[in-house]
Wavefront OBJ file of the C-alpha trace (Angstrom):
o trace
v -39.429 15.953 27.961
v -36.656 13.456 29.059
v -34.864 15.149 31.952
v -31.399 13.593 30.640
v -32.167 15.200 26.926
v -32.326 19.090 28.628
v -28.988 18.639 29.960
v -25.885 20.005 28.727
v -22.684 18.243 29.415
v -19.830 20.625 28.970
v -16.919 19.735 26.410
v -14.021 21.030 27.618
v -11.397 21.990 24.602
v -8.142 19.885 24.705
v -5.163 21.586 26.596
v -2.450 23.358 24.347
v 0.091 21.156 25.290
v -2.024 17.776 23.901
v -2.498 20.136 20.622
v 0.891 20.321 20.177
v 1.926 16.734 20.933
v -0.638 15.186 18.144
v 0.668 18.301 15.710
v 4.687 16.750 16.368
v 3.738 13.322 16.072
v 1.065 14.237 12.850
v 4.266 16.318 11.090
v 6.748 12.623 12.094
v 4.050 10.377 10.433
v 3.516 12.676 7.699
v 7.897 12.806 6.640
v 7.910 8.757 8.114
v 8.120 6.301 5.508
v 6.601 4.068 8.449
v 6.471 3.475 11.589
v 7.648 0.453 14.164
v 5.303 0.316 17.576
v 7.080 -0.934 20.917
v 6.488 -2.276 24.014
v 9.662 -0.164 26.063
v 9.037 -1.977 29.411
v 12.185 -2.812 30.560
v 14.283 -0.350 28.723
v 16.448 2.037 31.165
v 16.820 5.857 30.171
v 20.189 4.673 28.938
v 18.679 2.031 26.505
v 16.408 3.925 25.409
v 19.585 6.692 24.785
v 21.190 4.301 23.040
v 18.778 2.750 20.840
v 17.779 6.606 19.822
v 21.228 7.361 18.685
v 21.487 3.911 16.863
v 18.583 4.897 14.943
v 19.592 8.185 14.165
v 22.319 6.822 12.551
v 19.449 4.451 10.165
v 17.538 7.534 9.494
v 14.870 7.610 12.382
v 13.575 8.870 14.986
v 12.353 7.318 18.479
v 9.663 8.409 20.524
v 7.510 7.665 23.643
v 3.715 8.483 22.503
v 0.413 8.397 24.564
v -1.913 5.911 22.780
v -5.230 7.931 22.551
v -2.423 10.908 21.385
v -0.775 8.539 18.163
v -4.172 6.946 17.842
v -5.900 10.681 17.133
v -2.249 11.865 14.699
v -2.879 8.939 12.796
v -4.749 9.406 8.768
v -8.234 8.538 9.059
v -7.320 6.002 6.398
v -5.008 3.982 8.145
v -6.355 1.079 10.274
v -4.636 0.360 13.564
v -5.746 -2.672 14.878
v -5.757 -2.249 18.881
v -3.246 -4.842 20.210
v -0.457 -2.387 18.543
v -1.212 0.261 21.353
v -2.307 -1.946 24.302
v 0.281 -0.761 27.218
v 2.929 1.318 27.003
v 3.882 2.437 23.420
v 7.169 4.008 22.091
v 7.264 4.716 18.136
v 9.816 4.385 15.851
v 9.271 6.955 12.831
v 11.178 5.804 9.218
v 12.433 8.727 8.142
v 13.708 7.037 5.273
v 13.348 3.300 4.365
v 11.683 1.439 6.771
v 14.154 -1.742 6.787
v 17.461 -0.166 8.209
v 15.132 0.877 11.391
v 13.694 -2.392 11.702
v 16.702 -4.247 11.628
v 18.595 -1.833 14.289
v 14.894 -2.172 16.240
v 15.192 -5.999 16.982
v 18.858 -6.246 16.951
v 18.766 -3.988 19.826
v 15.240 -5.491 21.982
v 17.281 -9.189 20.976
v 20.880 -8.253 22.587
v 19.365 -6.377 25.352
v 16.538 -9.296 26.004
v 14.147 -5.911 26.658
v 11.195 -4.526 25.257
v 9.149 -6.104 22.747
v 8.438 -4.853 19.067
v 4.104 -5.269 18.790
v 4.138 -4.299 14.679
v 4.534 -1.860 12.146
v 2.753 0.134 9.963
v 4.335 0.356 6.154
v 2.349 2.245 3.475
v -1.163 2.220 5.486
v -0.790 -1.252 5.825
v -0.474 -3.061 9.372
v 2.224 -5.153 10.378
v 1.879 -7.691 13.480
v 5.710 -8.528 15.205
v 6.467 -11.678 12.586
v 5.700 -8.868 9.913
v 8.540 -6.629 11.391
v 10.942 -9.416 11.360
v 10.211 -10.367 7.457
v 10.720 -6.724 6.810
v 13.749 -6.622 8.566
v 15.216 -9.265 6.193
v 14.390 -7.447 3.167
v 17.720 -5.648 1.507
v 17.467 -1.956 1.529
v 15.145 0.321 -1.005
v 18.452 1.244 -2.840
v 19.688 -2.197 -3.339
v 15.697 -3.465 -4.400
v 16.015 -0.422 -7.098
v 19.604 -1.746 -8.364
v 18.278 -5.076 -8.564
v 14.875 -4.246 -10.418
v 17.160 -1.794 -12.560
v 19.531 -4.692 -13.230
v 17.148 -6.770 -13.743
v 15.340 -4.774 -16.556
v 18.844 -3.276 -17.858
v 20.291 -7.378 -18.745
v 17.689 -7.849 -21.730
v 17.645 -4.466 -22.858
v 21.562 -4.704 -23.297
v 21.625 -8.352 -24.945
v 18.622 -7.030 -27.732
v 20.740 -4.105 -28.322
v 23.532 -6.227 -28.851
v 21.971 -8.090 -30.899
v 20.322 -5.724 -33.179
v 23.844 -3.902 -33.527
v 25.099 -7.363 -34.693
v 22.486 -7.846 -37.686
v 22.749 -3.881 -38.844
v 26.708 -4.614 -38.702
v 25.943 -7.628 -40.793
v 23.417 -5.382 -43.424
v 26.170 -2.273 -43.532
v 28.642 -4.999 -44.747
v 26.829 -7.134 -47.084
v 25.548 -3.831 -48.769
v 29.242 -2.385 -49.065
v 30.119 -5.589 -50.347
v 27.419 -5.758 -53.124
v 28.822 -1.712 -53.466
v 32.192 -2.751 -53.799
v 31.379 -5.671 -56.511
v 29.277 -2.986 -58.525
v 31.974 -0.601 -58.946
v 34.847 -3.358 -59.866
v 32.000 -4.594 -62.536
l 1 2 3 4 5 6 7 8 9 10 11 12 13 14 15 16 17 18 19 20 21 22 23 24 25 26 27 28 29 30 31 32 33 34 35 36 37 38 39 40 41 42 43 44 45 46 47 48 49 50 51 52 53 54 55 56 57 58 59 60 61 62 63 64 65 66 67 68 69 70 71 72 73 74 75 76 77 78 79 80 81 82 83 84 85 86 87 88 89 90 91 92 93 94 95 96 97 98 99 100 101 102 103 104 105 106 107 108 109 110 111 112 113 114 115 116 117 118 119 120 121 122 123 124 125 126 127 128 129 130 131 132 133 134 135 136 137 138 139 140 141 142 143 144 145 146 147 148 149 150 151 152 153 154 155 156 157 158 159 160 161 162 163 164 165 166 167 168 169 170 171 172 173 174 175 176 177 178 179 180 181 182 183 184
C-alpha cells in the first residue's frame, strides 16, 4: 500500500462567518439584474461613500467581495473568465436595469481618475471593460420597451386606419344602393 493513499487529510468546514458572506452575496446576485466588477484601488472610504449613495439612487448596490467568496456565490452556469477577479474586487449589483449603474459606475471612476471598471456580467453573459462602456450608452429598459412598443404600435394604427376607411366606404355605398331602392 502507498503510504500517501492511508492518509487522511482533515477538511476543515468553512467558518460561519464565510457561510454567511457567500449566502448575502448569493441572495444580491440572485435579485441583481447584473453585476459590474471593479478594481477600487485608489478609492478613499469617502469615494467609495459617495459612489454607494450615487448608486443607490440608480437602483444598486455596492460592495467589496473576496474573490474565491463571489467566485463560489456565483450559478454554476455562469462563466467568469479570471481577469474579472484578479486583485482587489468591489461589485456593483443591478438591482434593476443594468445601464443606469453602469453609466453612474464610469462617470464616477472618469471624474475621480480612480479605480478601474474590469467587466460585467449581464444575463450569464460576460462583459470585458469596452463591454461596460457600450452598455452604458444603451437608453434605459423603459425607454427600449417604449420604443419596441412604438415601434410595433405605428403599423398596427395605420392598418386600422385603413381598414376603418374601406368599411366606412362599404357602410356608405350600401346605404346608398338602400336609399336608391326605397325612392325606386
Amino acid at each position: 500500500m502507498n503510504p500517501i493513499s492511508e492518509k487522511v487529510i482533515p477538511h476543515r468546514a468553512p467558518k460561519p462567518e464565510k457561510i454567511e458572506q457567500v449566502a448575502f452575496v448569493s441572495d444580491l446576485l440572485s435579485r441583481s439584474q447584473g453585476v459590474i466588477l471593479t478594481d477600487y484601488r485608489g478609492l478613499t472610504v469617502a469615494d467609495k461613500a459617495e459612489l454607494t449613495r450615487r448608486l443607490r439612487e440608480v437602483g444598486a448596490e455596492y460592495h467589496v467581495v473576496k474573490n474565491t467568496l463571489f467566485r463560489r456565490a456565483l450559478d454554476r452556469s455562469s462563466t467568469l473568465p479570471s481577469e474579472l477577479t484578479a486583485g482587489p474586487t468591489a461589485v456593483v449589483f443591478a438591482l434593476d436595469d443594468p445601464v443606469g449603474p453602469a453609466k453612474v459606475t464610469l462617470a464616477f471612476m472618469r471624474e475621480k481618475r480612480k479605480g478601474v471598471v474590469k467587466g460585467a456580467i449581464v444575463d450569464a453573459k460576460a462583459f470585458d471593460a469596452p463591454g461596460v462602456e457600450a452598455l452604458s450608452q444603451l437608453p434605459p429598459k423603459d425607454q427600449l420597451l417604449a420604443q419596441v412598443v412604438g415601434s410595433i404600435q405605428g403599423p398596427l394604427a395605420g392598418l386600422v386606419y385603413s381598414l376603418q376607411g374601406v368599411l366606412g366606404n362599404f357602410v356608405r355605398t350600401v346605404q346608398a344602393i338602400h336609399d336608391q331602392k326605397a325612392a325606386a
